[in-house]
C-alpha positions in Angstrom: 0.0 0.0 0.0 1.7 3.4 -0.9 1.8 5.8 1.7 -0.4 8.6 2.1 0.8 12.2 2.7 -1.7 13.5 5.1 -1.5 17.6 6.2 -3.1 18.9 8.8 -4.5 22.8 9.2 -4.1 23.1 12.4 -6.5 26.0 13.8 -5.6 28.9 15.8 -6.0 28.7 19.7 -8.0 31.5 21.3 -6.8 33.9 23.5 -9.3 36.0 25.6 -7.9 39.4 27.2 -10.3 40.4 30.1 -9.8 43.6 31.2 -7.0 45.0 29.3 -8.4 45.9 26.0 -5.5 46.4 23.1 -3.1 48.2 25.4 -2.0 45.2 26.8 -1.4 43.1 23.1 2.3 44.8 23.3 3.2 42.8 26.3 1.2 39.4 25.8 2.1 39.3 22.0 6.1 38.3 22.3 4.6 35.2 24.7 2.6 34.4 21.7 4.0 32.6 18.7 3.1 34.5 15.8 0.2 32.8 13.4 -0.7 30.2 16.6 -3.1 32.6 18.3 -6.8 34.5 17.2 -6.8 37.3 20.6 -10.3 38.4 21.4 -10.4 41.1 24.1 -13.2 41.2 26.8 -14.4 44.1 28.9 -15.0 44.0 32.2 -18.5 45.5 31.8 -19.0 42.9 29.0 -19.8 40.3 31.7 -16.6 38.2 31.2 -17.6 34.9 33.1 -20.6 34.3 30.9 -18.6 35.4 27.5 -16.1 32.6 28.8 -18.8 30.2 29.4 -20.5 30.7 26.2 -17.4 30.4 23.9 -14.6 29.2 26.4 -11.1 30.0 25.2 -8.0 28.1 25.6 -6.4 30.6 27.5 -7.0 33.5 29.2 -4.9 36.5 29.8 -6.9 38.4 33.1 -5.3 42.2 33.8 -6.8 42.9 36.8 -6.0 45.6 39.9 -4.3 44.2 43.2 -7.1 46.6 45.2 -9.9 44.9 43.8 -12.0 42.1 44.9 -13.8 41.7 42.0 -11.1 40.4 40.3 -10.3 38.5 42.9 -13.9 36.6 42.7 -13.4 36.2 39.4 -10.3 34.0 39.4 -11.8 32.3 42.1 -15.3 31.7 39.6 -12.6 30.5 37.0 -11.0 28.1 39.2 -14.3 26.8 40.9 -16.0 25.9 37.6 -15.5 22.3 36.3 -16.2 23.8 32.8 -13.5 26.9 33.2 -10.6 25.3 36.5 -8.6 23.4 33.3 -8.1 27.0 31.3 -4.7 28.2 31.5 -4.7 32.0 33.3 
């Protein structure tokens, strides 16, 4: 039987950005391999737990303010969830 050359598209991973919007691509982006990655950034007003939820990423990039709980209660949300604990932050 000849062999079979088989190629594989392999499609981009998604990153999701809460809270930092484009300022923070600068920074993230050399972490990234260019081509691997299709970045989606997520306001905080935007209800980022149910965006997650409803089109979960895998991995998120959470900018987020030492003074606030919020943030705080977010990660722990993340890390609670069954469907959310095994995406990389």
């Amino acid at each position: 039987m000849p062999a079979t050359l088989h190629t594989h598209r392999h499609r981009a991973l998604r990153v999701m950005i809460v809270g930092g919007g484009p300022a923070v691509l600068p920074r993230v982006e050399p972490l990234l391999p260019p081509g691997a990655y299709d970045v989606e950034f997520i306001d905080l007003d935007q209800e980022p737990y149910g965006c997650i939820l409803d089109d979960t990423p895998d991995m998120l990039v959470v900018c987020l303010k030492i003074e606030d709980t919020a943030s705080f209660q977010f990660l722990s949300m993340l890390q609670m969830d069954p469907a959310t604990r095994r995406i990389p932050v």
